[in-house]
N, C-alpha and C positions, 0 to 999 in steps of 0.2 A: 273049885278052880282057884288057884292060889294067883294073886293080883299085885302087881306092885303098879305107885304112880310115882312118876319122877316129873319134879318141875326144876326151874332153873336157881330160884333163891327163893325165901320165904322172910324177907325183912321190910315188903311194904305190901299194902292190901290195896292194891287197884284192880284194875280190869279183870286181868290176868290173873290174880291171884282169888277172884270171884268166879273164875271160870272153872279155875282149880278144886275148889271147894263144892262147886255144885259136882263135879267128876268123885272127887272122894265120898261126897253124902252117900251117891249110887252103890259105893262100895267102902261098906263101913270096917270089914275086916283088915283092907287093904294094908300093905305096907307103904309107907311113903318116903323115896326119897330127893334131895337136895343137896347143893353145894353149902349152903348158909341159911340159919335160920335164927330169929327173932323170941328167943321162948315166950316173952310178954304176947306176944303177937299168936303162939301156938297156942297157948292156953285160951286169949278169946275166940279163936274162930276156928283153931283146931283141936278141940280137947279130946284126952285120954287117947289119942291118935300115937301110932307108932313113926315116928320121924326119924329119919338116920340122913344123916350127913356125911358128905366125902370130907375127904381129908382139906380141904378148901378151908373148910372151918376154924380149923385149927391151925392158921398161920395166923401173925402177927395184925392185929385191927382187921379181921376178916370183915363180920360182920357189918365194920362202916365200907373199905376198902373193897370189898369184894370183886368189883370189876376191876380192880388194879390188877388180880388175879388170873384175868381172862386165858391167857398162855397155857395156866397150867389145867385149863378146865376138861380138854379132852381127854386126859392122862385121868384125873379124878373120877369121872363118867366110867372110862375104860376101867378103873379099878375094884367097880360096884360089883360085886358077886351077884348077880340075878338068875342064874341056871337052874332055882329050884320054881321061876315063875312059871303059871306056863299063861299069862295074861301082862302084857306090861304097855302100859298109856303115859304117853312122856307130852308133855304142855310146854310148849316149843313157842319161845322169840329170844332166846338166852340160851347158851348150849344146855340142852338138856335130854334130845331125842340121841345122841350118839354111846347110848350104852351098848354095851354087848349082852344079847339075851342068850336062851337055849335054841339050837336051830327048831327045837319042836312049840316052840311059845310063839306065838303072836305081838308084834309091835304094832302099835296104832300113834301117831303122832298127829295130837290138835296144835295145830300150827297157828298160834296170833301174827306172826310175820317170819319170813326167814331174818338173819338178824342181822337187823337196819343199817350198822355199822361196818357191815363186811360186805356186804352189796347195796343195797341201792339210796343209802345215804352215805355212802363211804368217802366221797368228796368234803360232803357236807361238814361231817366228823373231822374231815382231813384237817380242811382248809381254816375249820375253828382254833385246832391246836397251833403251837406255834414252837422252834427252837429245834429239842432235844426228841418230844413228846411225837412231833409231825415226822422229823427222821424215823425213828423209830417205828409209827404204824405201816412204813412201807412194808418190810419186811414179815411184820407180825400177823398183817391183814391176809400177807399173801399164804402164809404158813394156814391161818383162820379160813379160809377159801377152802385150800386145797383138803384140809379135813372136814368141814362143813359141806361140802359134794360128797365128797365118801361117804360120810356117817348117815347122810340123806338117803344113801340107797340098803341102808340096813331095815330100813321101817316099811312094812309091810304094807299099811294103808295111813293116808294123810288128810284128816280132817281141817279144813281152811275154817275161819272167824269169818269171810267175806270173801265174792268171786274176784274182788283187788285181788286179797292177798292170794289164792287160787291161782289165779295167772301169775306172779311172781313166783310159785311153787313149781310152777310148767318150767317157766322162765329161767331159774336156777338150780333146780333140782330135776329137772324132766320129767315129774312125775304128776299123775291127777290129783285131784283133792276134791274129796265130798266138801260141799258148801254147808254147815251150820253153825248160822248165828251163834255168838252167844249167850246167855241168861241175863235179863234186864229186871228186879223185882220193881215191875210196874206197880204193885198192885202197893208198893209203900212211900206213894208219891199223892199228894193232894189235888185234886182235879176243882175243887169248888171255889178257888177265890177268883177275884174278880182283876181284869189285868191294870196295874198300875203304871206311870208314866215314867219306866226305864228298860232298859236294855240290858243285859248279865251277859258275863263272861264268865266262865266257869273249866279251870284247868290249869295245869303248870304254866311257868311263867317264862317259857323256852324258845327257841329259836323255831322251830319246825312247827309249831301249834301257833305262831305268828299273830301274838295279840296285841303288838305291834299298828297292825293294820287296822284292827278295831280301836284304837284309843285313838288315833288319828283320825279316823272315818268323824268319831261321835266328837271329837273337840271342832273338828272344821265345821261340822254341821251344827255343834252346840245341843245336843243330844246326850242324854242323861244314860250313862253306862256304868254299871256297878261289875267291878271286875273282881271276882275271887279266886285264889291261887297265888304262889310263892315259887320264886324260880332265880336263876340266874339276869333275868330279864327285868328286871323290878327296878332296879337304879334308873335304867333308860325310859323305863315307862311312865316311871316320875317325875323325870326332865319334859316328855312330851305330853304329857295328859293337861289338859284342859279344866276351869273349875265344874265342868258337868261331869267328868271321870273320879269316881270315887274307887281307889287302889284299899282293900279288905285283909289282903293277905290269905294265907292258909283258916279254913275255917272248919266245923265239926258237919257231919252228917245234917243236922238238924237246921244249920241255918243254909246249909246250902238247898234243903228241901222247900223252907221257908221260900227263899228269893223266886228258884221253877214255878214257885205258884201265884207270885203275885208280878214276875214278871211280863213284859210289853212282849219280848221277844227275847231266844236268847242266840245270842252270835257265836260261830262258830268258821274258823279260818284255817286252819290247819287240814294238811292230807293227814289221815289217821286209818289206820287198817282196818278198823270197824269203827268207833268211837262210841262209848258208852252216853257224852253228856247228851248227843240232841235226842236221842233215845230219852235219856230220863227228864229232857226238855217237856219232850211231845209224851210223856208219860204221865207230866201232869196238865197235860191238854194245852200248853202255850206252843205258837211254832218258831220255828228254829231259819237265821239266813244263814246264809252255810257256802263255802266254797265247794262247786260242784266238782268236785276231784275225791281220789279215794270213798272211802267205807259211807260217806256220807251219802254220798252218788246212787246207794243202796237203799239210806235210810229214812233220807228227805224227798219228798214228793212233792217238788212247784207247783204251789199250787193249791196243795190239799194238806200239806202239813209243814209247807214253808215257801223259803223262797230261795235259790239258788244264784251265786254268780259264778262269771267265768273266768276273771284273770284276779289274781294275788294282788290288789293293789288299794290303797286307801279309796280311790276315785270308785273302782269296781264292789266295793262294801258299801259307800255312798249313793251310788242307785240303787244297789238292792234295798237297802233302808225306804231310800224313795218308792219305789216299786211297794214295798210293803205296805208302807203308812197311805197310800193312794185304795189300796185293796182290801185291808186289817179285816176291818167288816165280814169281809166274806170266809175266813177261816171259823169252822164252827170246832170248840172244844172236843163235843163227841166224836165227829171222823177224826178229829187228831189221835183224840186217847184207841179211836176203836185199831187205826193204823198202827199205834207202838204199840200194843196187842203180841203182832205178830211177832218182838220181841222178847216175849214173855219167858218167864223161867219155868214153867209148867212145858210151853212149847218145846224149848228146849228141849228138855227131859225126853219129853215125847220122840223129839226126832233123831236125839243120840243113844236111845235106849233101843228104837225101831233100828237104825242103823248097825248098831252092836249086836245087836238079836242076829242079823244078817250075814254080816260077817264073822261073827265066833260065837255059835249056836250056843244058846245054854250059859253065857256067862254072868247073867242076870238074875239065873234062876235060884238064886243062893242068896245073892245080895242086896240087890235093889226090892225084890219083892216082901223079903223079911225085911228091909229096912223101912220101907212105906204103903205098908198094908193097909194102913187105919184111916186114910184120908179118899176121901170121895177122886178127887186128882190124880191119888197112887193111882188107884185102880185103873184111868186109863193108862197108867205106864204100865201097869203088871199085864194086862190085855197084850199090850204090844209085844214086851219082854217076853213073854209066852207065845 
């Protein structure tokens, strides 16, 4: 069965672009395409991989600009020859599921969110612009709608990251969505250190992930918060942070693993579609206070792997903290780590390989099996896949 994946760009490695990867491993023959791609980027985490770029690429500063580009992305999707696939998986929060297949192939679209900017943070987006930029998205957004509903009904079956984003996919696209997570590699997180007296932030430095809240929460209370990530938001965060807020910046894999493990708790404020950090929070058995809205709403469990508040507000991150430190005691490491578990990249595997077995019998049977024979793990996917 001949495979294509399509994602939306490949010039940063978050979430998304880990979700991606675990989809390509299962299908090593695959061909893969994108609007923009990173080579340095392809060569670490996608080698000898066949990558093809639309025509996106090749305008002027693509690579940084890329989203300058948005306009012309449904024309560049539309221009992808795909008629000899008869398998194609499009990784959707960027235009990327609106390609045109063969009527006799299969679309499947895992969907991290419909996209943010053109429904339901569209104000958000608006209201940040200003002049030339904000004239301007009226028209562009409405043009981005009106093809992002169409191109929504060309895909067959829609895989949601979380039942948030799933109700958003009813919501704007009418359509259901299988619910699976996606891959969290729990198992390269440290669970043995002992917790020390801070608090972590851990993520861009953006409006909508509102770490804002937290650097205020812990300077009024005089609570020690170590914040890492780099964003637009860093000048303001400067001016408000307190001498218990330590501002780290962008930092590498290693030291962000470091902090999960020897932190007190790590905070988390933002509505996020899924969010990978308090997953990899509770991955190395520390819990997470967390805004009970969006993907976290899923992930956090009051109680047994954190604590949750209700309203967006310095004051409302301020009793959760209290709440915590009253209770700390009673969170045990092992139901934390056994709880992000259920995150896991093996699980994964398991439920999107049973899934795909389901709906397009036999696409497995080539790929995923010949690709992970040799591990005790494969074998329950090969079971399933079979």
């Amino acid at each position: 069965m001949r495979v294509a994946l399509v994602h939306y760009w490949l010039v940063n490695w978050r979430g998304g672009e880990r979700l991606f990867k675990a989809i390509a491993d299962l299908f090593p023959q695959a061909d893969i395409y994108t609007h923009v791609a990173d080579p340095e980027l392809l060569a670490r985490e996608l080698p000898n991989r066949s990558v093809n770029t639309t025509f996106i690429s090749r305008l002027p500063r693509a690579r940084r600009y890329y989203q300058k580009y948005l306009p012309l992305m449904p024309m560049a999707l539309e221009a992808l020859d795909l008629q000899s696939y008869e398998l194609v998986i499009s990784s959707e929060s960027g235009p990327a599921k609106g390609v045109v297949v063969s009527p006799h192939a299969t679309h499947i679209c895992y969907c991290h969110s419909p996209m943010r900017y053109v429904w339901d943070r569209y104000y958000d987006y608006r209201n940040f612009y200003g002049g030339l930029s904000r004239f301007a998205m009226v028209p562009l957004m409405h043009y981005m709608r009106l093809w992002d509903q169409l191109s929504a009904q060309r895909v067959d079956y829609y895989i949601a990251n979380s039942h948030f984003v799933g109700k958003r996919i009813h919501k704007y696209y009418g359509r259901h969505a299988e619910v699976i997570y996606p891959p969290v590699a729990i198992r390269e997180f440290d669970t043995t250190r002992p917790a020390e007296d801070f608090y972590l932030y851990v993520g861009r430095l953006v409006p909508y992930k509102r770490p804002d809240l937290l650097v205020e929460a812990c300077t009024r209370l005089k609570r020690r918060l170590i914040v890492i990530g780099d964003g637009e938001m860093l000048p303001r965060l400067k001016r408000i942070a307190g001498p218990t807020v330590e501002l780290l910046g962008a930092q590498e894999f290693d030291v962000i693993r470091d902090h999960y493990a020897r932190c007190r708790a790590t905070l988390f404020a933002g509505v996020e579609d899924f969010g990978m950090v308090p997953v990899e929070a509770m991955a190395s058995g520390k819990p997470v206070i967390a805004y009970g809205h969006g993907g976290a709403r899923e992930t956090v469990v009051d109680g047994l792997s954190g604590v949750l508040f209700d309203e967006p507000t310095p004051e409302s991150v301020m009793d959760a903290i209290r709440r915590f430190e009253r209770s700390m005691d009673r969170f045990d490491r092992r139901a934390i780590c056994a709880h992000a578990a259920q995150f896991s990249d093996l699980v994964f595997r398991e439920r999107f390989c049973a899934y795909l077995s389901n709906v397009v019998p036999g696409a497995l049977k080539e790929s995923a099996e010949a690709h992970t024979r040799t591990t005790p793990a494969a074998q329950r996917v090969r079971r399933i896949a079979m």
